[in-house]
C-alpha positions as CSV (number, residue, x, y, z in Angstrom):
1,X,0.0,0.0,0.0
2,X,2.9,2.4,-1.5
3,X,1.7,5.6,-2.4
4,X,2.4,6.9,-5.7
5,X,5.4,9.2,-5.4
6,X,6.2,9.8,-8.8
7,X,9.7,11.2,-9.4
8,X,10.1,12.5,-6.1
9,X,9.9,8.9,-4.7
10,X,13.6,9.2,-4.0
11,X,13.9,12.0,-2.3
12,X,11.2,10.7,0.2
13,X,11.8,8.1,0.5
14,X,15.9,8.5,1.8
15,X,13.8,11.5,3.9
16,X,11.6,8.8,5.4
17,X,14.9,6.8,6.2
18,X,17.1,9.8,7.8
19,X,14.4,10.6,9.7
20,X,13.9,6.8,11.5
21,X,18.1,6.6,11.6
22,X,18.2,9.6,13.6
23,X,15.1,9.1,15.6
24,X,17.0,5.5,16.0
25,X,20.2,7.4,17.0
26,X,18.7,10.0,19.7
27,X,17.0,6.8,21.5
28,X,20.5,4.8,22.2
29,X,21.8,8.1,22.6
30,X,19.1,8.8,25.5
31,X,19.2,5.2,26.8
32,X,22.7,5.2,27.3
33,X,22.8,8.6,29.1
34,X,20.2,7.4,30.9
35,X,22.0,4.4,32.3
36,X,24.9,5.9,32.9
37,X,23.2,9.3,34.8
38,X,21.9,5.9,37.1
39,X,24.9,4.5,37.8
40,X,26.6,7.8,38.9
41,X,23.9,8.9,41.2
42,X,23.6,5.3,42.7
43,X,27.9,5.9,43.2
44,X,27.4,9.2,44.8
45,X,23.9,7.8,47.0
46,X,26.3,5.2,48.2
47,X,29.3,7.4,49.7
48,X,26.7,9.6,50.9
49,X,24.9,6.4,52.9
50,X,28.7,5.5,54.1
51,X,28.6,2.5,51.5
């Protein structure tokens, strides 16, 4: 259920794909900060608990 892009379908078509990499891209990205934002506050919670 493609819809008819004509000449343009190209150019779409690697937008359509750019878009999803970088979407792709910024959710690692986010994950990864996100795990390792945890581990450094569960380090400084643990110093601060005399751990």
């Amino acid at each position: 259920m493609m819809p008819e892009l004509g000449k343009y379908a190209g150019a779409v078509l690697s937008s359509y794909a750019v878009s999803l990499g970088l979407i792709a891209m910024f959710v690692w990205l986010s994950l990864r900060r996100s795990r390792r934002v945890k581990r450094d506050l569960e380090q400084v919670e643990g110093r601060r608990d005399g751990h």
